[in-house]
Each structure stands twice: as C-alpha cells, then as structure tokens.
PDB file of N, CA, C and O in Angstrom:
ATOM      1  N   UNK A   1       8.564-135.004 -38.347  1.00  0.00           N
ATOM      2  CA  UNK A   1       7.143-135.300 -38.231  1.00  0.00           C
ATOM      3  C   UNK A   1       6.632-134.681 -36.926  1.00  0.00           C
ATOM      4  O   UNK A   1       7.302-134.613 -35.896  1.00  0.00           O
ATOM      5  N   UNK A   2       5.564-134.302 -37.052  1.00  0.00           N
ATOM      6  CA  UNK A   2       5.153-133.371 -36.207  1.00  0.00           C
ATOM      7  C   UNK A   2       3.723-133.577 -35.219  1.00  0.00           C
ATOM      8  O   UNK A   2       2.754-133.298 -35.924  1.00  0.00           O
ATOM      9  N   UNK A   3       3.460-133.817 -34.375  1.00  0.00           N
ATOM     10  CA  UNK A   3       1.998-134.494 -33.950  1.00  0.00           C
ATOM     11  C   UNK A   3       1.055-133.493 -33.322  1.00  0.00           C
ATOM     12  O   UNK A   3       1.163-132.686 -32.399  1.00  0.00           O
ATOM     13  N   UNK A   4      -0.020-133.879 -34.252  1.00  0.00           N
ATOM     14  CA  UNK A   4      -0.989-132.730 -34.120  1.00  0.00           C
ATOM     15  C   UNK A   4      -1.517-132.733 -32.133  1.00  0.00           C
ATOM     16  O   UNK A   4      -1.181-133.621 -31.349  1.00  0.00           O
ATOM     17  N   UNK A   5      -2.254-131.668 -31.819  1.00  0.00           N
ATOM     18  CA  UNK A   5      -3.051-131.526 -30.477  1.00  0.00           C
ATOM     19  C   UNK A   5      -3.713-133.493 -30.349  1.00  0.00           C
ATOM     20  O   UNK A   5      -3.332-134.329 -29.530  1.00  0.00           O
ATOM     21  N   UNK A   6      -4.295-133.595 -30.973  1.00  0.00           N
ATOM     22  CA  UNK A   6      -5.225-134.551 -30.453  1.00  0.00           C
ATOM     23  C   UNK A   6      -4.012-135.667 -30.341  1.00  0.00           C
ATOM     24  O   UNK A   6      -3.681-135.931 -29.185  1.00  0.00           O
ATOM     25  N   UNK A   7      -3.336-136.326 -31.354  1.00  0.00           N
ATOM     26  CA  UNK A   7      -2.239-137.333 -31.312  1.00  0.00           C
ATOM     27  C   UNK A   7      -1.434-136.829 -29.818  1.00  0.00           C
ATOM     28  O   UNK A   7      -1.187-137.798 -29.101  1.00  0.00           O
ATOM     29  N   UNK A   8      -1.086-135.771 -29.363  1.00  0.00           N
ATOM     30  CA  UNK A   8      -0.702-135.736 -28.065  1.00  0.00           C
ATOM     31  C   UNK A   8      -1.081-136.186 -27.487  1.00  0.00           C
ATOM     32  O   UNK A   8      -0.634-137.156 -26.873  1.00  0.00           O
ATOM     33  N   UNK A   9      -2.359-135.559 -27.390  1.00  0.00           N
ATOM     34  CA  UNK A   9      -3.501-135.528 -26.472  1.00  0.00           C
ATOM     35  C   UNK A   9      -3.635-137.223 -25.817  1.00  0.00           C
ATOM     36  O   UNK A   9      -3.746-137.590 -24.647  1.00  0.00           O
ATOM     37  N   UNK A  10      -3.581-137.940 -26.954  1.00  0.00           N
ATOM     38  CA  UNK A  10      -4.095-139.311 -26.715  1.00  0.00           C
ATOM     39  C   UNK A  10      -2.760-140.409 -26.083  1.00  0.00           C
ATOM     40  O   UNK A  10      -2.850-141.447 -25.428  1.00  0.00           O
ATOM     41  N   UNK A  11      -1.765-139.796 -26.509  1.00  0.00           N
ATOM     42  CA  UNK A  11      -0.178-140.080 -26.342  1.00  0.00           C
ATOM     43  C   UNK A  11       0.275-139.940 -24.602  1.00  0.00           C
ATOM     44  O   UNK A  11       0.833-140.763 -23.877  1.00  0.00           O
ATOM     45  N   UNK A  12      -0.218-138.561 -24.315  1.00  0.00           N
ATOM     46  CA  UNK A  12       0.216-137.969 -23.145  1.00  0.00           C
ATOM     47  C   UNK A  12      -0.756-139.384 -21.789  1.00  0.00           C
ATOM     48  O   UNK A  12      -0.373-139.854 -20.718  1.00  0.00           O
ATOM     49  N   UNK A  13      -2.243-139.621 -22.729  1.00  0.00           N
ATOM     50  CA  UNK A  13      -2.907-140.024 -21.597  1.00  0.00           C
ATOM     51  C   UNK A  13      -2.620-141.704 -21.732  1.00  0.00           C
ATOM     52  O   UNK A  13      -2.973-142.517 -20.878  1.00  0.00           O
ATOM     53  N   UNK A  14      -1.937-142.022 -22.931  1.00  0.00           N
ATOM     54  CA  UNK A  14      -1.554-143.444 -22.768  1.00  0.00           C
ATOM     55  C   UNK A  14      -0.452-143.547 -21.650  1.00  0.00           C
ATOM     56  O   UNK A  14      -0.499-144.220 -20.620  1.00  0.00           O
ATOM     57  N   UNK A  15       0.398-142.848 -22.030  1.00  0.00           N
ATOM     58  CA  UNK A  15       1.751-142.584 -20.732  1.00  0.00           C
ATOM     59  C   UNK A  15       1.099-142.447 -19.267  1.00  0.00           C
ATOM     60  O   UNK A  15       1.444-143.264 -18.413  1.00  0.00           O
ATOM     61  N   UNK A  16       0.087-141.355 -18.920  1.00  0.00           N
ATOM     62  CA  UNK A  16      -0.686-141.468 -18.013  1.00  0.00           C
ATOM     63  C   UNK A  16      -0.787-142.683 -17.687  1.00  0.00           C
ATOM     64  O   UNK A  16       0.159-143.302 -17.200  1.00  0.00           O
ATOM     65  N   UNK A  17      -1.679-143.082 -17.856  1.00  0.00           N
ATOM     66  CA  UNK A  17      -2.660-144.545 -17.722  1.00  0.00           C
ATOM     67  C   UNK A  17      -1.875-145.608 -17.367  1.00  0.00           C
ATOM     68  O   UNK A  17      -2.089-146.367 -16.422  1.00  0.00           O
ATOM     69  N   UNK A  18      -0.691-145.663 -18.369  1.00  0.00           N
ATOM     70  CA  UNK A  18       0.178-146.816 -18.344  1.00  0.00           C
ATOM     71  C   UNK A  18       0.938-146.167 -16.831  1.00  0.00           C
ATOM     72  O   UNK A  18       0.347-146.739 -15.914  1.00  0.00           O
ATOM     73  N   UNK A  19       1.810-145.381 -16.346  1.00  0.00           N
ATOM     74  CA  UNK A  19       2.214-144.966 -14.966  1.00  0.00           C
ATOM     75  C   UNK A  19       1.129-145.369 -13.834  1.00  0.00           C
ATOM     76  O   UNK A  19       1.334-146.203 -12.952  1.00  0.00           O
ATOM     77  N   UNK A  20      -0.312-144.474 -14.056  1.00  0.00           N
ATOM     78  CA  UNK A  20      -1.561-145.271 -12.879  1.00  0.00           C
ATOM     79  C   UNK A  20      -1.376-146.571 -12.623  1.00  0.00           C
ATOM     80  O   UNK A  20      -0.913-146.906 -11.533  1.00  0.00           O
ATOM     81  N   UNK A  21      -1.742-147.602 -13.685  1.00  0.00           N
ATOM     82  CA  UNK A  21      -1.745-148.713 -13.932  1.00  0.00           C
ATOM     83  C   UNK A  21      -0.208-149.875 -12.837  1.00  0.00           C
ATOM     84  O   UNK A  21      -0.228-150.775 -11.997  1.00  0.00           O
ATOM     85  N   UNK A  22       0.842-149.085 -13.566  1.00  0.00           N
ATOM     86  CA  UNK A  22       2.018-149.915 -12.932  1.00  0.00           C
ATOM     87  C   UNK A  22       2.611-149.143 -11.253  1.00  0.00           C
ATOM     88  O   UNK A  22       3.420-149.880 -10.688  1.00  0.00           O
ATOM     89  N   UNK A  23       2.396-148.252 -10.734  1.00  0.00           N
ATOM     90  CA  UNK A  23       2.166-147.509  -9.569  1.00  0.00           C
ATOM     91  C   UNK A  23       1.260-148.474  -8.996  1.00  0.00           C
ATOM     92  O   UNK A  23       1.717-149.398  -8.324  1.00  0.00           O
ATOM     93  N   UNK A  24      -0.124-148.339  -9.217  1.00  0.00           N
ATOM     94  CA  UNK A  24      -1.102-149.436  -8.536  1.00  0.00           C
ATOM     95  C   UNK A  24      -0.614-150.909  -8.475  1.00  0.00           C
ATOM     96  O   UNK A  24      -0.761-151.649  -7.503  1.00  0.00           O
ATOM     97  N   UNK A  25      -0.097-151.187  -9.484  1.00  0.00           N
ATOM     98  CA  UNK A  25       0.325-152.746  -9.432  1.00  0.00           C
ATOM     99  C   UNK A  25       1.680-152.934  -8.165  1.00  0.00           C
ATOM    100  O   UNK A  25       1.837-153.971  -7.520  1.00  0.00           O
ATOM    101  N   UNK A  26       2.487-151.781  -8.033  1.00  0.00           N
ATOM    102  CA  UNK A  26       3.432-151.146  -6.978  1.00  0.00           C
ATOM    103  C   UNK A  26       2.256-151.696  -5.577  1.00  0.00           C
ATOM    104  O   UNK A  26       2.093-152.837  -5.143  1.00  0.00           O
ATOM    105  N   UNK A  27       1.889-150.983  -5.341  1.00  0.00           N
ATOM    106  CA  UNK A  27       0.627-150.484  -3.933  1.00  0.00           C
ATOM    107  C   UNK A  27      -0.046-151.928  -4.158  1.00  0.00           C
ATOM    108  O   UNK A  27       0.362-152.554  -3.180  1.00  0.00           O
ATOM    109  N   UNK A  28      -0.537-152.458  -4.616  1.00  0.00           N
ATOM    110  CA  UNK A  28      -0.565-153.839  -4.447  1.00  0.00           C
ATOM    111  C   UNK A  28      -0.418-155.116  -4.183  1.00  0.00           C
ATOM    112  O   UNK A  28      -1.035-155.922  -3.487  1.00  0.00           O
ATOM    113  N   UNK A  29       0.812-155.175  -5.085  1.00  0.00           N
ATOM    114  CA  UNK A  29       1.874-156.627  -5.295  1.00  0.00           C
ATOM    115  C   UNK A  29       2.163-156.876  -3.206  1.00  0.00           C
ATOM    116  O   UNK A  29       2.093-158.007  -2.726  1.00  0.00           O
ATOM    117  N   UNK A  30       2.424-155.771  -2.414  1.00  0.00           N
ATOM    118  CA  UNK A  30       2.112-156.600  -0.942  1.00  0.00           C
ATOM    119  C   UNK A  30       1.292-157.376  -0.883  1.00  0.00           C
ATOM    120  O   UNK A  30       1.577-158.573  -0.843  1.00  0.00           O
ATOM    121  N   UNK A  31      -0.156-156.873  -0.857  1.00  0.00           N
ATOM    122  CA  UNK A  31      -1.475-157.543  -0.611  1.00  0.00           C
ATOM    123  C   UNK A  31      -1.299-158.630  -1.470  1.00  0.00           C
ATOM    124  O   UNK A  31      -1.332-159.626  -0.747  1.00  0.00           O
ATOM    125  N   UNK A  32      -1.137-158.951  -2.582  1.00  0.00           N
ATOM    126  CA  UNK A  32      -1.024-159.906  -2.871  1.00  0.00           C
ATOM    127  C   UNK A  32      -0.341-160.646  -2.708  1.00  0.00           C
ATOM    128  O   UNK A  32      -0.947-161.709  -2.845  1.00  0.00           O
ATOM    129  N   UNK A  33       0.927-160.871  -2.411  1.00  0.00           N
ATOM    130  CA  UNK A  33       1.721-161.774  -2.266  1.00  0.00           C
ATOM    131  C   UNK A  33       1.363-161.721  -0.411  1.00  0.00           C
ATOM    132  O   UNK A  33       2.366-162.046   0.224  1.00  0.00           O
ATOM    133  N   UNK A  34       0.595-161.504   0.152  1.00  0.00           N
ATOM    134  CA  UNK A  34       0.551-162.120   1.283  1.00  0.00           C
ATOM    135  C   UNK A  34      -0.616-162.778   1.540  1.00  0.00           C
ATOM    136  O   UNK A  34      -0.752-163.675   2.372  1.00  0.00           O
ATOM    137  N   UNK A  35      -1.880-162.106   0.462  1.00  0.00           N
ATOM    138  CA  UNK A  35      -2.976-163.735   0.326  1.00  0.00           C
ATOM    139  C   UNK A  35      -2.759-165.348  -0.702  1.00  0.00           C
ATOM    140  O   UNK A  35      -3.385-166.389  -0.898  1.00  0.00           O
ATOM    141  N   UNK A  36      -1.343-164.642  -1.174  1.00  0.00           N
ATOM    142  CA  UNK A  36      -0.642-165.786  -2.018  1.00  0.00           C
ATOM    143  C   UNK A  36      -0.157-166.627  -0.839  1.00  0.00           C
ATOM    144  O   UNK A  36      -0.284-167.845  -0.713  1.00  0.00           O
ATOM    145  N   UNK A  37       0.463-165.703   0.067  1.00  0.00           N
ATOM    146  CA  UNK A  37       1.849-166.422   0.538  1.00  0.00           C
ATOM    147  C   UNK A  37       0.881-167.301   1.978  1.00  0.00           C
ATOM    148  O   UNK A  37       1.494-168.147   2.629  1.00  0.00           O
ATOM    149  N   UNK A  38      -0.127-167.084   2.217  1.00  0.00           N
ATOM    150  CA  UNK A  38      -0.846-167.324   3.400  1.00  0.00           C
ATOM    151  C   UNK A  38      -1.524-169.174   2.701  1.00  0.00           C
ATOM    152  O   UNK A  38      -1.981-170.141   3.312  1.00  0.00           O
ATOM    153  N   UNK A  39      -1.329-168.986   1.564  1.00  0.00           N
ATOM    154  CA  UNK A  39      -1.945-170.583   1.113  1.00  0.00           C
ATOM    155  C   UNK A  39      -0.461-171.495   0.653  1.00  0.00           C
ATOM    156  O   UNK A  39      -0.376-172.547   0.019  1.00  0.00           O
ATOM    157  N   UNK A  40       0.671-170.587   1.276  1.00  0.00           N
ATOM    158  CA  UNK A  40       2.009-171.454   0.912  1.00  0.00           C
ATOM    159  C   UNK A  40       2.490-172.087   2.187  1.00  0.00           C
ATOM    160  O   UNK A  40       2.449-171.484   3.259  1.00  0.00           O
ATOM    161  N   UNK A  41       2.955-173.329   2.054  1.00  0.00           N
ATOM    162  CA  UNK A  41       3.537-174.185   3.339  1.00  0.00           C
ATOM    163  C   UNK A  41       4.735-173.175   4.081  1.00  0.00           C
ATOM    164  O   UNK A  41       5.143-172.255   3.373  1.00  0.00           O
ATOM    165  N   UNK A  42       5.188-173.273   5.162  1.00  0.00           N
ATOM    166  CA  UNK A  42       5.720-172.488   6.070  1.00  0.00           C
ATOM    167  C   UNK A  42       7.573-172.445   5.069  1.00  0.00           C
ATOM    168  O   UNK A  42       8.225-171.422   4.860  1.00  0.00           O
ATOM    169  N   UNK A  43       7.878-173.569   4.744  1.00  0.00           N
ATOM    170  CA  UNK A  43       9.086-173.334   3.816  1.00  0.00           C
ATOM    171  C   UNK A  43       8.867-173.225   2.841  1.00  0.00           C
ATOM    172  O   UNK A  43       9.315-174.197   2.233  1.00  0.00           O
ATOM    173  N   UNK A  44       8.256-172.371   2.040  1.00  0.00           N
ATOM    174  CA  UNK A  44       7.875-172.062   0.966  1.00  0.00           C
ATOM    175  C   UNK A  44       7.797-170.685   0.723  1.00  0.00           C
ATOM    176  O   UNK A  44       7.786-170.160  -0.390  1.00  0.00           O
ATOM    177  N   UNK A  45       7.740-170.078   1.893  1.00  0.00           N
ATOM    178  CA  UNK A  45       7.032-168.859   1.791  1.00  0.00           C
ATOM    179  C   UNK A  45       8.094-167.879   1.499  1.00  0.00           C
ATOM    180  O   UNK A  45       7.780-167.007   0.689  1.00  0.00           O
ATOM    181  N   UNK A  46       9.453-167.833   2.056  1.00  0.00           N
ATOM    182  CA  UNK A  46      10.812-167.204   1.991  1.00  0.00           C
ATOM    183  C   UNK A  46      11.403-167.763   0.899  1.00  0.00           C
ATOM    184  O   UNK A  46      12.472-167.155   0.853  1.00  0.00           O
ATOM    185  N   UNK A  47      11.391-168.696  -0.204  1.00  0.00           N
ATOM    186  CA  UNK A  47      12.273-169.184  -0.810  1.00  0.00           C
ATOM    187  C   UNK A  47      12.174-168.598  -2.138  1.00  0.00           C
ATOM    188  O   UNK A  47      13.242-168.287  -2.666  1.00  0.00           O
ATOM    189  N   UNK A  48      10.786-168.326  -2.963  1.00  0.00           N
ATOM    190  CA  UNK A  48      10.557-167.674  -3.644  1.00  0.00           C
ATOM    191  C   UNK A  48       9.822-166.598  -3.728  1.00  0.00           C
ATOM    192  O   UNK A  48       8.674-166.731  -4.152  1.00  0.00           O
ATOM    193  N   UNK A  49      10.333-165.206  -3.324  1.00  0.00           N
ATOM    194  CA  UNK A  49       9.281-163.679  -2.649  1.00  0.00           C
ATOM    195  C   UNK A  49       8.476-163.260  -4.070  1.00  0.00           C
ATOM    196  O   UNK A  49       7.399-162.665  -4.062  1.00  0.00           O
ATOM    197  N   UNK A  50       9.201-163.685  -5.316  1.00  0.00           N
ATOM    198  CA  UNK A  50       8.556-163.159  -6.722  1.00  0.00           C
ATOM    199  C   UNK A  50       7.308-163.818  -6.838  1.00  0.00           C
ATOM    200  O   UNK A  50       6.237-163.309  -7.168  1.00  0.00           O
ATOM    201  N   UNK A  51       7.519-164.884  -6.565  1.00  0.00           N
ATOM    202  CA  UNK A  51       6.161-166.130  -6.787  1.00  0.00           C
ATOM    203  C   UNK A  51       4.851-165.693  -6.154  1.00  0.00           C
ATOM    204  O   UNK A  51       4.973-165.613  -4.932  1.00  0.00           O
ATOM    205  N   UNK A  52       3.066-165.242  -6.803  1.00  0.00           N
ATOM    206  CA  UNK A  52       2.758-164.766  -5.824  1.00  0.00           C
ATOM    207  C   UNK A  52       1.735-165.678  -5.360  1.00  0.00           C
ATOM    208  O   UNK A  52       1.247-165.459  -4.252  1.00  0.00           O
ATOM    209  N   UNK A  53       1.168-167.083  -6.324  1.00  0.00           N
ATOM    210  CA  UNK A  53       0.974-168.192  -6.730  1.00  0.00           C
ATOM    211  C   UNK A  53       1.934-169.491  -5.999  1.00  0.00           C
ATOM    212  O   UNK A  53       3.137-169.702  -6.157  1.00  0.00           O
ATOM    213  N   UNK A  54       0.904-170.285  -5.126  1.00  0.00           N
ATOM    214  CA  UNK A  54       2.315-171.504  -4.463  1.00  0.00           C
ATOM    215  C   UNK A  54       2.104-172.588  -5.300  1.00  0.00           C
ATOM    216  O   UNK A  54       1.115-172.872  -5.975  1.00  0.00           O
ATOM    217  N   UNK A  55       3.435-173.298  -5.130  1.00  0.00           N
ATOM    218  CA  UNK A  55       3.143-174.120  -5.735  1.00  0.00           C
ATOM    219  C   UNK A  55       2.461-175.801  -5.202  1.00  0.00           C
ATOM    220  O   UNK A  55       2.051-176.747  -5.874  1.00  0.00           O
ATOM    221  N   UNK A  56       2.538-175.675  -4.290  1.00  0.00           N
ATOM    222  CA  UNK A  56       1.357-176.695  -3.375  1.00  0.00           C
ATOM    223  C   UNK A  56       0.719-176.012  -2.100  1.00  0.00           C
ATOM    224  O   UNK A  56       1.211-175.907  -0.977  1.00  0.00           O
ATOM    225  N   UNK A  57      -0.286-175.655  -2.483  1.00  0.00           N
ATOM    226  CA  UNK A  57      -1.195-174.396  -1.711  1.00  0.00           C
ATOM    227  C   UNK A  57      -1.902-176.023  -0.430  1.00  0.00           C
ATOM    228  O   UNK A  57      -2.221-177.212  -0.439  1.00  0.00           O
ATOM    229  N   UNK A  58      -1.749-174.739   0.495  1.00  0.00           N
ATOM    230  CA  UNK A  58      -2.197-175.895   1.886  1.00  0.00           C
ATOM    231  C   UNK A  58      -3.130-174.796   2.573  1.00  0.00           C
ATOM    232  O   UNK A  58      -3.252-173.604   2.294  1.00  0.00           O
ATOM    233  N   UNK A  59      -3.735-175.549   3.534  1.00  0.00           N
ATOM    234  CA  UNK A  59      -4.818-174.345   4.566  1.00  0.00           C
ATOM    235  C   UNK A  59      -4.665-174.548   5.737  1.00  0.00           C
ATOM    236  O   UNK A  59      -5.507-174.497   6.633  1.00  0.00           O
ATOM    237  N   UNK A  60      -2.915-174.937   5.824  1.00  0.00           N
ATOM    238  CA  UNK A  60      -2.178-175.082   7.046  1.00  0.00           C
ATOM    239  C   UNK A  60      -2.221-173.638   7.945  1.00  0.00           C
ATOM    240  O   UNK A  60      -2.559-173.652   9.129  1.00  0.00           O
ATOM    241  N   UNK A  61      -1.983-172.864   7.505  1.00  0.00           N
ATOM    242  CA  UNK A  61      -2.190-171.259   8.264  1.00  0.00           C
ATOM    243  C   UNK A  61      -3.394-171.031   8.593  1.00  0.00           C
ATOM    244  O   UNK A  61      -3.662-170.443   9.641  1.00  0.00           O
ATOM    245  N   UNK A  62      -4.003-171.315   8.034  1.00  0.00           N
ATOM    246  CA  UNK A  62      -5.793-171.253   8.710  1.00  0.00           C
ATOM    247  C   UNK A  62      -6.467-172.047   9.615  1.00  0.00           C
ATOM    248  O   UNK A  62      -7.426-171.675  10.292  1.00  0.00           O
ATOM    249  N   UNK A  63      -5.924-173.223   9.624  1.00  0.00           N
ATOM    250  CA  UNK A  63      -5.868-174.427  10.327  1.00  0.00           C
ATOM    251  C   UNK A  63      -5.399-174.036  11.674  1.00  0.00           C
ATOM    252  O   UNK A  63      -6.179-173.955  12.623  1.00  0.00           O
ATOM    253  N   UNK A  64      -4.028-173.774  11.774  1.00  0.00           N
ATOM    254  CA  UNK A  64      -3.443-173.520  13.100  1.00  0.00           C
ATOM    255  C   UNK A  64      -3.744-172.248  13.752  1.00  0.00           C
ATOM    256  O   UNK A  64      -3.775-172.138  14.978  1.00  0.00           O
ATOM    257  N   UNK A  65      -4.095-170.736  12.481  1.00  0.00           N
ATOM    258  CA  UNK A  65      -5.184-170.209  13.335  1.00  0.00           C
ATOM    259  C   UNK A  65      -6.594-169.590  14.303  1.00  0.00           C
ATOM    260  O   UNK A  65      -6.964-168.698  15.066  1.00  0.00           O
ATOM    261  N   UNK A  66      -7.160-171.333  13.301  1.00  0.00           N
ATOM    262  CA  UNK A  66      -8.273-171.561  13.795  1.00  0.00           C
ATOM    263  C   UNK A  66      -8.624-172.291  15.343  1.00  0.00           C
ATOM    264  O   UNK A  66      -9.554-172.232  16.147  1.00  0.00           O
ATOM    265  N   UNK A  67      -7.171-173.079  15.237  1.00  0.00           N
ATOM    266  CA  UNK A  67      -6.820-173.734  16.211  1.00  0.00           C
ATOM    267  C   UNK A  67      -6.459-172.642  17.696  1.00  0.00           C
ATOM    268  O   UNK A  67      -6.428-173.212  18.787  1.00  0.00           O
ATOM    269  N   UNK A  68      -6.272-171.521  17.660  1.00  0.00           N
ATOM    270  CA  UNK A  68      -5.901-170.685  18.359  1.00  0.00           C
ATOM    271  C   UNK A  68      -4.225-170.870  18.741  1.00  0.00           C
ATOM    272  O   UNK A  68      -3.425-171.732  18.376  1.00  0.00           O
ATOM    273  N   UNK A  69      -4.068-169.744  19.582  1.00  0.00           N
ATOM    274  CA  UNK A  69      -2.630-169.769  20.386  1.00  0.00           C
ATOM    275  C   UNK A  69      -3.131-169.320  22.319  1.00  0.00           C
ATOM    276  O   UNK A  69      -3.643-168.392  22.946  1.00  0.00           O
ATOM    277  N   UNK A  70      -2.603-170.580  22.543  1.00  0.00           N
ATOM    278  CA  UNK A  70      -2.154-171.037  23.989  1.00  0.00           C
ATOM    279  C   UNK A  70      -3.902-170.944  24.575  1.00  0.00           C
ATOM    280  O   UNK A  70      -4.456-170.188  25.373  1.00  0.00           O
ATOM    281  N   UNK A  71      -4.480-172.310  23.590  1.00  0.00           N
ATOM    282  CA  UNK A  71      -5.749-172.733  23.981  1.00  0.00           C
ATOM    283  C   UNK A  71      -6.480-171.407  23.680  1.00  0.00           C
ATOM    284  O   UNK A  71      -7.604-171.711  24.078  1.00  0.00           O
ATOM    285  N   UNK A  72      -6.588-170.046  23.207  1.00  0.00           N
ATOM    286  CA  UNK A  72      -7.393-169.765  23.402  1.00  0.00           C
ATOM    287  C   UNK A  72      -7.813-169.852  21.658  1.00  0.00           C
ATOM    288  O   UNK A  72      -7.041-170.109  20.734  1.00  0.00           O
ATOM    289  N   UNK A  73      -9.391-169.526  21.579  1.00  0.00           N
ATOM    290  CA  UNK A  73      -9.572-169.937  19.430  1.00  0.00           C
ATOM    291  C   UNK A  73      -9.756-168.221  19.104  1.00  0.00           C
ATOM    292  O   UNK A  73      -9.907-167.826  17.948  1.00  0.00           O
TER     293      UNK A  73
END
C-alpha cells in the first residue's frame, strides 16, 4: 500500500506537531514543577519530583518570603 502526496503530507505534519508538542512539554515541565513545588510543604517537595500538583498545598513559602530574611521584607 502506497500513500499518496497529500496522506504524507498530513502524516509527516502529525509527527511534526506531535515532536513540537512533547519537546515543549520538555522546556516546560521545570517551570512547572517549581510553581507546583512552591505551594508544597518544605518535606514534600523532594519526595515526589514527578508530582507537579501537592498534595496539601500551603502558602508557607510565600509567607516566610514575605516575612523577609534577617529583618529585612
């Protein structure tokens, strides 16, 4: 079986698309797992690196650096 120009055509740019797609999700998955990991309690954050979602989200990190370091905010 043999696939005409256009069936390529449309084949080649699904393969495309699908590579863009999971590359970007690559270049990403940091950023995300560190506005994930920024609403995870301090032992939480190393125990599961896949997780990018906590599972008891706190606003303990925002808290303490709202609070500043060594008095200053």
């Amino acid at each position: 079986m043999t696939l005409s120009t256009r069936q390529r055509h449309t084949l080649g740019a699904i393969v495309f698309h699908t590579l863009v797609v999971a590359f970007g999700f690559v270049m990403l998955y940091p950023l995300l797992w560190l506005a994930g990991s920024s609403f995870k309690p301090s032992t939480e954050i190393w125990t599961n690196v896949s997780r990018l979602l906590p599972e008891n989200p706190t606003l303990e990190h925002y808290i303490n650096g709202w609070r500043g370091f060594g008095g200053v905010t």
